[in-house]
mmCIF file of the C-alpha atoms, coordinates in Angstrom:
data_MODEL
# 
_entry.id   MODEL 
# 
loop_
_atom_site.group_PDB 
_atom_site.id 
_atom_site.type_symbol 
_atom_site.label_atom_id 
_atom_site.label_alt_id 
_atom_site.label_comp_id 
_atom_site.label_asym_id 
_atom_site.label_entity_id 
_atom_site.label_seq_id 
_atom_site.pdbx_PDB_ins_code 
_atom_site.Cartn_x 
_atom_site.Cartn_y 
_atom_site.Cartn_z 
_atom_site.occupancy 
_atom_site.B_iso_or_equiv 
_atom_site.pdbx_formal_charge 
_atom_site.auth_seq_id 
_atom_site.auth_comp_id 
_atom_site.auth_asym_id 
_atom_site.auth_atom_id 
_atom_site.pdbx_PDB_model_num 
ATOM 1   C CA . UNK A 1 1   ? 131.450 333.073 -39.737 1.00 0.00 ? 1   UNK A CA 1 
ATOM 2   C CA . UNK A 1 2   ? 127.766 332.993 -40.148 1.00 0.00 ? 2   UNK A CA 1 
ATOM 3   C CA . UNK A 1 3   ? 125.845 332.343 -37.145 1.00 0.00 ? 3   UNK A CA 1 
ATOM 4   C CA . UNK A 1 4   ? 123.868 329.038 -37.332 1.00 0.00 ? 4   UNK A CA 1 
ATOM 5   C CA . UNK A 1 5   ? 121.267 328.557 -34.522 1.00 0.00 ? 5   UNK A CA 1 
ATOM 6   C CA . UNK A 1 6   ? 118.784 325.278 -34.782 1.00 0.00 ? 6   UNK A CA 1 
ATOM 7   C CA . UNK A 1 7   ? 115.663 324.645 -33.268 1.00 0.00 ? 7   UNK A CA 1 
ATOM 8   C CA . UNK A 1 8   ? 115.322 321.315 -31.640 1.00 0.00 ? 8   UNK A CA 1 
ATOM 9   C CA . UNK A 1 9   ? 112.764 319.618 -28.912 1.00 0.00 ? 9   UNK A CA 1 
ATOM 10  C CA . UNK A 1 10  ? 115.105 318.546 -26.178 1.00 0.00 ? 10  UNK A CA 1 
ATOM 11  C CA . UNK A 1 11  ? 114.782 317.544 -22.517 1.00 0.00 ? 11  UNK A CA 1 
ATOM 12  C CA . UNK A 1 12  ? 117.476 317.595 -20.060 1.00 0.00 ? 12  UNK A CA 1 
ATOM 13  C CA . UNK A 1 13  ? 119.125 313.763 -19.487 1.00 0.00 ? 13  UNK A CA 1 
ATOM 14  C CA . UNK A 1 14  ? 121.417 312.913 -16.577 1.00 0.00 ? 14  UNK A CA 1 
ATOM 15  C CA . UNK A 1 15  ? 123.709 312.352 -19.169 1.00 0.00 ? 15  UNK A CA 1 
ATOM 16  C CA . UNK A 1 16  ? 123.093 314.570 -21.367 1.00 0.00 ? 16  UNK A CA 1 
ATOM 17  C CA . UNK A 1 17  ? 120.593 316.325 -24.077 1.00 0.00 ? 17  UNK A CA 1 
ATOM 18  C CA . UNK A 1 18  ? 118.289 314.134 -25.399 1.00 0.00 ? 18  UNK A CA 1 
ATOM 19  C CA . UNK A 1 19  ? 115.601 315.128 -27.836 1.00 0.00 ? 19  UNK A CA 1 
ATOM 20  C CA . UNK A 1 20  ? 111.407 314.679 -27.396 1.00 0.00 ? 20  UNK A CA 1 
ATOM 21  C CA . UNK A 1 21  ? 108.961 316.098 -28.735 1.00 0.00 ? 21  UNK A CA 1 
ATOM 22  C CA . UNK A 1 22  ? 106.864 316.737 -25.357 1.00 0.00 ? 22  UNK A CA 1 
ATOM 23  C CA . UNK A 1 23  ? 109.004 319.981 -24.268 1.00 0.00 ? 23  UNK A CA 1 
ATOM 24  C CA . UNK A 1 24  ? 109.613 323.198 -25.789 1.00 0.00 ? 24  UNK A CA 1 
ATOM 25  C CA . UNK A 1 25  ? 111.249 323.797 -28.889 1.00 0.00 ? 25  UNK A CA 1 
ATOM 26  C CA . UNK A 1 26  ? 115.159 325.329 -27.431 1.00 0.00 ? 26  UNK A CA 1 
ATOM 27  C CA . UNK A 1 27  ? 117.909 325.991 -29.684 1.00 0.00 ? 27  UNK A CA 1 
ATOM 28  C CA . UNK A 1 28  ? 120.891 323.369 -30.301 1.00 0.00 ? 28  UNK A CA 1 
ATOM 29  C CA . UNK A 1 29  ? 123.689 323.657 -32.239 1.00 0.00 ? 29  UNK A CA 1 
ATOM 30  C CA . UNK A 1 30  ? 127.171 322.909 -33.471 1.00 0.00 ? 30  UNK A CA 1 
ATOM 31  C CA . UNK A 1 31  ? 129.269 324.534 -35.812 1.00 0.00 ? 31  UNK A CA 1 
ATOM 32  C CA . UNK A 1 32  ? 132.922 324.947 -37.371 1.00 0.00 ? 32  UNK A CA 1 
ATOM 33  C CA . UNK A 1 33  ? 134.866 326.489 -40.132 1.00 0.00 ? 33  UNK A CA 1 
ATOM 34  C CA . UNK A 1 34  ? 139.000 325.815 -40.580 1.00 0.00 ? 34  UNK A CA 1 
ATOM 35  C CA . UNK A 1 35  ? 141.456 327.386 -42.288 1.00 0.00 ? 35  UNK A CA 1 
ATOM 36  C CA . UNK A 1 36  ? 143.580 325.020 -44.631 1.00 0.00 ? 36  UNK A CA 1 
ATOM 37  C CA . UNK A 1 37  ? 145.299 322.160 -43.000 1.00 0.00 ? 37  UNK A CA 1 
ATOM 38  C CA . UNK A 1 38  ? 143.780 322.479 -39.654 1.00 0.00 ? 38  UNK A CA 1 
ATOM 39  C CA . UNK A 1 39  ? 143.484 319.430 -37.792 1.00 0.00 ? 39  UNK A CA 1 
ATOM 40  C CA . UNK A 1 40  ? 141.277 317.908 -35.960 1.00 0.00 ? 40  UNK A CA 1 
ATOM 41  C CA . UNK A 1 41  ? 138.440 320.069 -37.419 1.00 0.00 ? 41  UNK A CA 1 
ATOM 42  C CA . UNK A 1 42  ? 138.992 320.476 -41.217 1.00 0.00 ? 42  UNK A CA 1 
ATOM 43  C CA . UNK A 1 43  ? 136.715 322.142 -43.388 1.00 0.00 ? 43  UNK A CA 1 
ATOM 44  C CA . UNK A 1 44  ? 133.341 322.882 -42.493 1.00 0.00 ? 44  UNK A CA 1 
ATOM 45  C CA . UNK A 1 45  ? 130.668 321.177 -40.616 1.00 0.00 ? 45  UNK A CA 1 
ATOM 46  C CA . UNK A 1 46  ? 127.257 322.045 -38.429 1.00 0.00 ? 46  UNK A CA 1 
ATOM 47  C CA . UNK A 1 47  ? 125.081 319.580 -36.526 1.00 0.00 ? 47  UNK A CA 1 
ATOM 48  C CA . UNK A 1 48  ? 121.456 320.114 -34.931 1.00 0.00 ? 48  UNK A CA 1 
ATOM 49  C CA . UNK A 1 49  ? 118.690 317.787 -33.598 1.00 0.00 ? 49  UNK A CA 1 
ATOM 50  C CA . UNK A 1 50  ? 116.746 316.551 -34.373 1.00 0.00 ? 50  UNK A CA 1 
ATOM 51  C CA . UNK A 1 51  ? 118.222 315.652 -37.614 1.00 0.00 ? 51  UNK A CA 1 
ATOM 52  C CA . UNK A 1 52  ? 121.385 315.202 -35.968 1.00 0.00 ? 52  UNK A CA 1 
ATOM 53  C CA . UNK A 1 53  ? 122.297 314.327 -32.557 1.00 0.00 ? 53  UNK A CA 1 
ATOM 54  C CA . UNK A 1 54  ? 123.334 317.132 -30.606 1.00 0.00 ? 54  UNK A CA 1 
ATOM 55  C CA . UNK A 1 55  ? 124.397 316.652 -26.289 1.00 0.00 ? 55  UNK A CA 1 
ATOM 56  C CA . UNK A 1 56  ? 124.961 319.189 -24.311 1.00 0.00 ? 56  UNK A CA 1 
ATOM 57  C CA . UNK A 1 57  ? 126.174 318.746 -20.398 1.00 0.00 ? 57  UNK A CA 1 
ATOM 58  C CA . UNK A 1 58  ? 128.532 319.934 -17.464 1.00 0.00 ? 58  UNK A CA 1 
ATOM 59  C CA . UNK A 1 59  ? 130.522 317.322 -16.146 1.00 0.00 ? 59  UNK A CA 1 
ATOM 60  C CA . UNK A 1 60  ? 133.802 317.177 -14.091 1.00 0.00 ? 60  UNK A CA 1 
ATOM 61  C CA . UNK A 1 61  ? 134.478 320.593 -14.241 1.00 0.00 ? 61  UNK A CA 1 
ATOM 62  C CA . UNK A 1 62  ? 133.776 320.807 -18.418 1.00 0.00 ? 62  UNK A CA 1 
ATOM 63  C CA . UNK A 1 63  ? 131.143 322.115 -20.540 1.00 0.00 ? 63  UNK A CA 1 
ATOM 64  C CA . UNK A 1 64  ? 131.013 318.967 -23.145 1.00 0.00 ? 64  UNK A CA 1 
ATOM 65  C CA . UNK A 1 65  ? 129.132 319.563 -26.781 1.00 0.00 ? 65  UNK A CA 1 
ATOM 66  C CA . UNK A 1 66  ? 128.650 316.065 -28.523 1.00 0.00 ? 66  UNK A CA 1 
ATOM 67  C CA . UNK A 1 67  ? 127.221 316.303 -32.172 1.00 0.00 ? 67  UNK A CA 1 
ATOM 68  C CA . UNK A 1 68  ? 127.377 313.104 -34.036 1.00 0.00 ? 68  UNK A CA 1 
ATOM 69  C CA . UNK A 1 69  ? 125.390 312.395 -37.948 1.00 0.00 ? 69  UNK A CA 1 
ATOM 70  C CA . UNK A 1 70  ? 122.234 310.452 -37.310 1.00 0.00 ? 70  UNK A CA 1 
ATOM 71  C CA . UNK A 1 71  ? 123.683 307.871 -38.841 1.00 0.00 ? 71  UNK A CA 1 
ATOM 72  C CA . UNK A 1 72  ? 126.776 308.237 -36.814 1.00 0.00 ? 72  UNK A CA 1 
ATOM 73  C CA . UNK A 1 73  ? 129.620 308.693 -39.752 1.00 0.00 ? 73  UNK A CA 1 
ATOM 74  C CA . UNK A 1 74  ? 130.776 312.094 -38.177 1.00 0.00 ? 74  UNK A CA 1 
ATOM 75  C CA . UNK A 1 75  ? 131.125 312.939 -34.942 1.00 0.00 ? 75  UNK A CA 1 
ATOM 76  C CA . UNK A 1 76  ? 132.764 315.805 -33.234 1.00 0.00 ? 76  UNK A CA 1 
ATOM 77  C CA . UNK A 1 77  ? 133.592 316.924 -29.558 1.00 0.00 ? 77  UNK A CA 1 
ATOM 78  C CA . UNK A 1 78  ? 134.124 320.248 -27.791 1.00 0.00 ? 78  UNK A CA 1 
ATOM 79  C CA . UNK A 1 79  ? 134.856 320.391 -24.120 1.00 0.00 ? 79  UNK A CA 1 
ATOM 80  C CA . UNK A 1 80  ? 135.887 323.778 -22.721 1.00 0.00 ? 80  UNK A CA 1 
ATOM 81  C CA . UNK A 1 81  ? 136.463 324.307 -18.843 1.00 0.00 ? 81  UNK A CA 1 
ATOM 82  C CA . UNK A 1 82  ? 137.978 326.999 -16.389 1.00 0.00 ? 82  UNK A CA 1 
ATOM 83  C CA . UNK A 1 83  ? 141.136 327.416 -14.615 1.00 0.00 ? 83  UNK A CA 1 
ATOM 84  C CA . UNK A 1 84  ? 141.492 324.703 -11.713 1.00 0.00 ? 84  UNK A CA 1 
ATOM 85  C CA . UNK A 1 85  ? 139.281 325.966 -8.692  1.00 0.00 ? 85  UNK A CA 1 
ATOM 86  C CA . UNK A 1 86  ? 137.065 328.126 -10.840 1.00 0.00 ? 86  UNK A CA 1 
ATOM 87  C CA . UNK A 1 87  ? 133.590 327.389 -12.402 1.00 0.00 ? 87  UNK A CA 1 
ATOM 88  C CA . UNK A 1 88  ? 133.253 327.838 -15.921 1.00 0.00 ? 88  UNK A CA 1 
ATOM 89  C CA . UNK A 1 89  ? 131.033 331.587 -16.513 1.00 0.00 ? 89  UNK A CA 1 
ATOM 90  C CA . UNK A 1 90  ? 130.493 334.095 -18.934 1.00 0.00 ? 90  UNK A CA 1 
ATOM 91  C CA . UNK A 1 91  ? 133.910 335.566 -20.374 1.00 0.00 ? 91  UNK A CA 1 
ATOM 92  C CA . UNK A 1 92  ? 136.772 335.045 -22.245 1.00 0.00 ? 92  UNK A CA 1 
ATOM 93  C CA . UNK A 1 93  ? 139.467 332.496 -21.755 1.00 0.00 ? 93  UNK A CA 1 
ATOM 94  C CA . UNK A 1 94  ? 142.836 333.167 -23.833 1.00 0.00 ? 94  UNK A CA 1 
ATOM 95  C CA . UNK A 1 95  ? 145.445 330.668 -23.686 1.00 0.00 ? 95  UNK A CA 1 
ATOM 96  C CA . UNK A 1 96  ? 143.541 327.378 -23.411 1.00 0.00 ? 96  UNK A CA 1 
ATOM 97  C CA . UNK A 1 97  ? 145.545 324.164 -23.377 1.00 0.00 ? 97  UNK A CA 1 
ATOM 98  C CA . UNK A 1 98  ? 144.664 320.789 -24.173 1.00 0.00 ? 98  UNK A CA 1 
ATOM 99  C CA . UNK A 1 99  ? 142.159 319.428 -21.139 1.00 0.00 ? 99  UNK A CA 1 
ATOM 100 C CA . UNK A 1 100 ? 143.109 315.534 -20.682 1.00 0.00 ? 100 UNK A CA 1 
ATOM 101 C CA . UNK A 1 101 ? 140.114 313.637 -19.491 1.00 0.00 ? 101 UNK A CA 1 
ATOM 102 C CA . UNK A 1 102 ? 141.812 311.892 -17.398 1.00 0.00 ? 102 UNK A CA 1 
ATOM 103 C CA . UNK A 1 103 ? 143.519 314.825 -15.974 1.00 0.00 ? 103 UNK A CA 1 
ATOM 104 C CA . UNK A 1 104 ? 141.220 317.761 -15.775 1.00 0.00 ? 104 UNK A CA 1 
ATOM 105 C CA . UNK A 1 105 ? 142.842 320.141 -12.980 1.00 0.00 ? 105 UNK A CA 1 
ATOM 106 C CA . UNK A 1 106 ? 144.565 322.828 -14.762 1.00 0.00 ? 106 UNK A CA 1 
ATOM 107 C CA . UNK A 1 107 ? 146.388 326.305 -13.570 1.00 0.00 ? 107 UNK A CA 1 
ATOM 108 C CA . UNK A 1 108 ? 144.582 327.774 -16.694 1.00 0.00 ? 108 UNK A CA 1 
ATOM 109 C CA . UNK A 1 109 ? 141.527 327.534 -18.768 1.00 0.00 ? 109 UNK A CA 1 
ATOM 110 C CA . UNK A 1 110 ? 141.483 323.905 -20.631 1.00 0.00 ? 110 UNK A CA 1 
ATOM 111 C CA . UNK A 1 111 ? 140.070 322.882 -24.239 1.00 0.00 ? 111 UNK A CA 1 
ATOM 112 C CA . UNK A 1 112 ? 139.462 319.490 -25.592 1.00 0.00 ? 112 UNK A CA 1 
ATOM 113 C CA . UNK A 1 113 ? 138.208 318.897 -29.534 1.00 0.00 ? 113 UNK A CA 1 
ATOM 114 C CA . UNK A 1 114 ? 137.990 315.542 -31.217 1.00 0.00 ? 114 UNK A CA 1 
ATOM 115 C CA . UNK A 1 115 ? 136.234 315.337 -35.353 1.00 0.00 ? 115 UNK A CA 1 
ATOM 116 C CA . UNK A 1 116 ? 135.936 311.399 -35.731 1.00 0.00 ? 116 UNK A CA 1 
ATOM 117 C CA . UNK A 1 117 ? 138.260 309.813 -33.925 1.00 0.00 ? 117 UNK A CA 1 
ATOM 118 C CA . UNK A 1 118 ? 141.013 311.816 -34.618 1.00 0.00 ? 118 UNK A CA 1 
ATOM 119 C CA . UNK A 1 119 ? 142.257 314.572 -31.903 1.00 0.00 ? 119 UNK A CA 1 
ATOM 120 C CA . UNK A 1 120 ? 145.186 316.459 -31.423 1.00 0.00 ? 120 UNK A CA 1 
ATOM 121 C CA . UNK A 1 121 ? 146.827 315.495 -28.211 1.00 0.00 ? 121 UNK A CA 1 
ATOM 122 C CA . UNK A 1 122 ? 148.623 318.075 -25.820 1.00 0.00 ? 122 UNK A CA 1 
ATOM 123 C CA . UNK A 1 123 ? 149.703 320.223 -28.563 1.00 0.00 ? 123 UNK A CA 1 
ATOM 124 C CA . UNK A 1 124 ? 145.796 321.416 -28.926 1.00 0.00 ? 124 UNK A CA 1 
ATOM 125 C CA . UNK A 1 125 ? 145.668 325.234 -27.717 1.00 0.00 ? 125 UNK A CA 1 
ATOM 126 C CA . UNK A 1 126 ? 143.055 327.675 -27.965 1.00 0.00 ? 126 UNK A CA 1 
ATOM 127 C CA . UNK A 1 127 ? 140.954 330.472 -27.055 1.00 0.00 ? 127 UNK A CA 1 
ATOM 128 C CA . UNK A 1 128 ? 137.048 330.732 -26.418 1.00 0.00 ? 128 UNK A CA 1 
ATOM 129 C CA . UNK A 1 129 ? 134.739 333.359 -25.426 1.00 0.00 ? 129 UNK A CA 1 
ATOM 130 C CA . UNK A 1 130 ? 131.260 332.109 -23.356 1.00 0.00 ? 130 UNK A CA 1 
ATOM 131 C CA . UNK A 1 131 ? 128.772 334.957 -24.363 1.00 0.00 ? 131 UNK A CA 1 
ATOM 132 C CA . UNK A 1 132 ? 125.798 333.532 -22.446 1.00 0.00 ? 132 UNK A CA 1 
ATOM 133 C CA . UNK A 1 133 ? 125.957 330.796 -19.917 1.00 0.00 ? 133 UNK A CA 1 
ATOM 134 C CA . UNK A 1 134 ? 123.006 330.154 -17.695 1.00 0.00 ? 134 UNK A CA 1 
ATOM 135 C CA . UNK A 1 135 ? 122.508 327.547 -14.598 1.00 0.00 ? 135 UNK A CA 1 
ATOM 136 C CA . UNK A 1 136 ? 119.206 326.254 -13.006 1.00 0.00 ? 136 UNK A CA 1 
ATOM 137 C CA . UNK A 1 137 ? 118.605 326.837 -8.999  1.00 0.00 ? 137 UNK A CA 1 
ATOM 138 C CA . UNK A 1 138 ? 120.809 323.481 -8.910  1.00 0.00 ? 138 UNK A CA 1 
ATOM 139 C CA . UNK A 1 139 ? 123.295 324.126 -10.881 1.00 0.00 ? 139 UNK A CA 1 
ATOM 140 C CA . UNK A 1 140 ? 122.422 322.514 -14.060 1.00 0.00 ? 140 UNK A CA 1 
ATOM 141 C CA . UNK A 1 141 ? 123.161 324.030 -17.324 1.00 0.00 ? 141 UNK A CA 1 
ATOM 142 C CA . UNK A 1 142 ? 120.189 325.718 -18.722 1.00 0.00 ? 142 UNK A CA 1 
ATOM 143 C CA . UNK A 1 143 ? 121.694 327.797 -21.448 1.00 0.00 ? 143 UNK A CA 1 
ATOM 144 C CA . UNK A 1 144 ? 124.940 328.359 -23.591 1.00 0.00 ? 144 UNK A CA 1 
ATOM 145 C CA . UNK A 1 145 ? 126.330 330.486 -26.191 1.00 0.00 ? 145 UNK A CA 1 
ATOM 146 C CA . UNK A 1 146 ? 130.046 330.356 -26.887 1.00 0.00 ? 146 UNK A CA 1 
ATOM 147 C CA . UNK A 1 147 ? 132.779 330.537 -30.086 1.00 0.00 ? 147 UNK A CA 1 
ATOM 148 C CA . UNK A 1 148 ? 136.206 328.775 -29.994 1.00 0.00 ? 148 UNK A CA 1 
ATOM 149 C CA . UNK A 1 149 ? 139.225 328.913 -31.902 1.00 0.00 ? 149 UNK A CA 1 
ATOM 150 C CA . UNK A 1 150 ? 141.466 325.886 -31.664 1.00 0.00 ? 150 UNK A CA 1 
ATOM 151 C CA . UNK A 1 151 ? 144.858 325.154 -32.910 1.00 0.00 ? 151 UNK A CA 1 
ATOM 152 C CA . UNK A 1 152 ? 146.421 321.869 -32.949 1.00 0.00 ? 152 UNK A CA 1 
ATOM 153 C CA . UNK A 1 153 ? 150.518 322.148 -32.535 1.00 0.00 ? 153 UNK A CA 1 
ATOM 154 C CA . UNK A 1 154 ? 150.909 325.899 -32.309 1.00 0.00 ? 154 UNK A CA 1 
ATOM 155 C CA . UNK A 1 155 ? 150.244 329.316 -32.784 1.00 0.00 ? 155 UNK A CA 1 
ATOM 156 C CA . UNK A 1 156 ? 151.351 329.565 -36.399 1.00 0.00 ? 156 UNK A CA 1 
ATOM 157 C CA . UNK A 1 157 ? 149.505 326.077 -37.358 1.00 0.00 ? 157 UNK A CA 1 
ATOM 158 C CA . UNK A 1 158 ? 145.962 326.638 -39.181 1.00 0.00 ? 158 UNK A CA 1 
ATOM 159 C CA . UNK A 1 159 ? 143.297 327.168 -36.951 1.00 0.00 ? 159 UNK A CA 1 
ATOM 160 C CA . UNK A 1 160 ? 139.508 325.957 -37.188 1.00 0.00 ? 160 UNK A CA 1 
ATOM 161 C CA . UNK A 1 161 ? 136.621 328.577 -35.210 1.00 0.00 ? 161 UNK A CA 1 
ATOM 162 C CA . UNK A 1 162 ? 133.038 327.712 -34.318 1.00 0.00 ? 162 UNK A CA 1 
ATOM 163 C CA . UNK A 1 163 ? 130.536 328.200 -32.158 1.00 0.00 ? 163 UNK A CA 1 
ATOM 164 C CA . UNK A 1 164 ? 127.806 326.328 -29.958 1.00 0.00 ? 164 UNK A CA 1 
ATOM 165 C CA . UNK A 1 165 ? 124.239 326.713 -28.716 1.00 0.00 ? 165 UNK A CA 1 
ATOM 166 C CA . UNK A 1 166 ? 122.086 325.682 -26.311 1.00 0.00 ? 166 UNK A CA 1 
ATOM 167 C CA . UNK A 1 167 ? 118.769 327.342 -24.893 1.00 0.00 ? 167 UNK A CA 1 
ATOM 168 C CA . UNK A 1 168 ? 116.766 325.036 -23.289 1.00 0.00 ? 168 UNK A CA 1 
# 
């Protein structure tokens, strides 16, 4: 998959990314290609501000990437998290289940994708990788590099991969 960084002006929002044009110019960006018949992700699709909206944010234990059309006719969702009692850091994390929102302790690593508003339920499974994951003096997330594969109802079912940014 080709890599696709964007350059946005963003400032850090208590809940969530927003974009201005007073800070620095840090990289956002959202991006997914599926094999046939893959659900909730199908096809292909990238987001970046300022174009698009792009959010990026730690909360309850999950690393949550909104992107969502300017004009708000697509929308996606990735949340990824680590394995109950464990911050989320740089590594891999095989065997990712679906993360309920409502339930977010998990013995492993947890993954939650949404395209519209169409999801996949507890059948979601997946794997992701967090190359680069940084954290400010209080613990706010600063920067983020990661790829996913999800599945939605199994290890034989199609599966979609992408990747997000965030340097800000």
């Amino acid at each position: 998959m080709r890599r696709i960084l964007f350059t946005a002006a963003v400032a850090v929002a208590a809940a969530g990314i927003t974009t201005t044009s007073a800070d620095a110019a840090p990289i956002a960006g959202f991006s997914y290609t599926s094999e046939p018949g893959a659900q909730p992700l199908s096809g292909s699709a990238s987001w970046s501000a300022p174009t698009d909206d792009v959010a990026v944010w730690e909360y309850d234990g999950a690393v949550k990437v909104d992107a969502a059309t300017a004009d708000q006719r697509d929308y996606a969702r990735v949340e990824l998290s680590a394995p109950s009692g464990e911050q989320l850091h740089e590594g891999t994390y095989l065997g990712a289940h679906y993360r309920a929102q409502l339930a977010p302790q998990l013995a492993g690593p947890g993954i939650f994708i949404v395209r519209g508003a169409f999801g996949c339920g507890d059948t979601l499974q997946g794997d992701f990788t967090i190359t680069h994951l940084t954290r400010a003096p209080d613990g706010t997330l600063t920067a983020l590099d990661a790829t996913f594969t999800e599945r939605c109802g199994g290890p034989d079912t199609p599966a979609a991969t992408g990747e997000v940014h965030f340097h800000g």
